[in-house]
C-alpha positions in Angstrom: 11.0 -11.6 30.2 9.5 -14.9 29.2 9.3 -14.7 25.1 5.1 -16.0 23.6 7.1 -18.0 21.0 9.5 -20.2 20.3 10.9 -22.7 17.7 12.0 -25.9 17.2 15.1 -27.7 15.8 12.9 -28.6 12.7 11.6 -25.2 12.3 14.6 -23.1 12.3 16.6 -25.7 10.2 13.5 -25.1 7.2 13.4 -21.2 8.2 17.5 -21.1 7.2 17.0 -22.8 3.8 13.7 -20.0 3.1 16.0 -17.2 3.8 18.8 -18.8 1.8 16.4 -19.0 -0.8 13.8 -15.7 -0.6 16.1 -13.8 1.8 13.8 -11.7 5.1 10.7 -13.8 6.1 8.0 -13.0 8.4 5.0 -15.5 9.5 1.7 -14.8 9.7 -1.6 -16.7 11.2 -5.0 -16.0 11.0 -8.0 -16.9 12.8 -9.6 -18.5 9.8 -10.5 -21.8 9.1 -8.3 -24.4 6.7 -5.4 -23.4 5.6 -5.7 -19.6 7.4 -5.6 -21.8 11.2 -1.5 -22.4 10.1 1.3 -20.0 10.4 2.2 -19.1 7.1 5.5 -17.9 6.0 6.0 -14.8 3.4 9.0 -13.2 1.9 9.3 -10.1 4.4 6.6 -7.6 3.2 4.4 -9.8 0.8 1.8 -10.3 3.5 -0.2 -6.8 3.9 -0.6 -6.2 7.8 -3.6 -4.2 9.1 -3.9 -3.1 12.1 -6.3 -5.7 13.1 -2.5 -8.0 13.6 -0.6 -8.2 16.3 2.9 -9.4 16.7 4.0 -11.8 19.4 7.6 -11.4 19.1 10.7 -13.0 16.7 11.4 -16.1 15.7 14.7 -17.2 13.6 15.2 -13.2 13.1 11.2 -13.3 11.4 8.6 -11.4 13.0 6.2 -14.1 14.0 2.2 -11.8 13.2 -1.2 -13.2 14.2 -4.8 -11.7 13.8 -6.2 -10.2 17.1 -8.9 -12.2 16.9 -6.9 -15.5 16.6 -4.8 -13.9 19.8 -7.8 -13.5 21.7 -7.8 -17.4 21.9 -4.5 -17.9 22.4 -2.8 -14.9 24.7 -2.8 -17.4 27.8 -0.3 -20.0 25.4 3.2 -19.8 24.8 3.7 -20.8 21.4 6.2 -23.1 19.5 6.9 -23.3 15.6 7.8 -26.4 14.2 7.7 -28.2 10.6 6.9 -31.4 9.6 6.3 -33.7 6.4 3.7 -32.6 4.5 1.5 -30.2 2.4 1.2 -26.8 4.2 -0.5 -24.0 3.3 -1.4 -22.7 -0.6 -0.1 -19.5 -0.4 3.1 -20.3 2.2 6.9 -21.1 0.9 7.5 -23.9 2.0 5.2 -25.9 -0.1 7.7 -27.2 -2.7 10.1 -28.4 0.2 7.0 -30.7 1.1 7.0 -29.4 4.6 4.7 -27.5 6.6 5.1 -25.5 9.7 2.9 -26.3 12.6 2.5 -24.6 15.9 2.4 -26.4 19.4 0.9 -24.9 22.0 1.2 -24.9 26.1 -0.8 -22.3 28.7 1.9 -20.0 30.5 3.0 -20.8 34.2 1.5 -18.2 36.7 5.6 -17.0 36.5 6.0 -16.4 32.6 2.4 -14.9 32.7 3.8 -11.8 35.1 6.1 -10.9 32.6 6.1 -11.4 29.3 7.4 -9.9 26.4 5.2 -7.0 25.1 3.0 -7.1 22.2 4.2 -4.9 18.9 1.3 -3.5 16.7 1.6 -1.6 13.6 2.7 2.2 13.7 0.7 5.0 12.6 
């Protein structure tokens, strides 16, 4: 099974010193414009999931969440997470490193496409 995302170096090196820090994480992106177009990252359980949320899989042990509506757009795309200098999101942790995390993005080969990790949605 071909996992929907994955991270880079820079990302998993700034996901290690968060959970040294705030201990479980999870990420989150919405479909919204600004700030809500970024993954943002939350101590585990600080971000209130709805069941309009999907998740695409794991990242650096963190469940990596995303609106439906926002994965409407992107379910052809295998995702990356990465940081970089700069001021990220209001509400995300890693604002007083002076990082933010980004995500790149590339369409899935016919191959990874036929079988890819499945989906995980909130329980009843």
């Amino acid at each position: 099974m071909y996992k929907r995302i994955d991270c880079t170096t820079q990302g998993a090196e700034l996901i290690a010193r968060l959970k040294d820090r705030h201990g479980e994480l999870m990420f989150h992106q919405s479909g919204g414009c600004c700030d809500g177009s970024q993954p943002m990252c939350f101590e585990k359980g600080d971000f209130k999931l709805g069941y309009s949320d999907v998740c695409l899989g794991v990242v650096e042990g963190c469940e990596f969440w995303m609106s439906k509506d926002q994965f409407e757009y992107w379910k052809h795309t295998h995702l990356t997470l990465t940081a970089v200098e700069g001021r990220g999101a209001s509400f995300s942790l890693e604002i007083p490193y002076g990082m933010r995390f980004l995500i790149e993005s590339r369409l899935f080969t016919e191959e990874e496409a036929k079988d890819l990790e499945p989906l995980k949605y909130l329980e009843d």
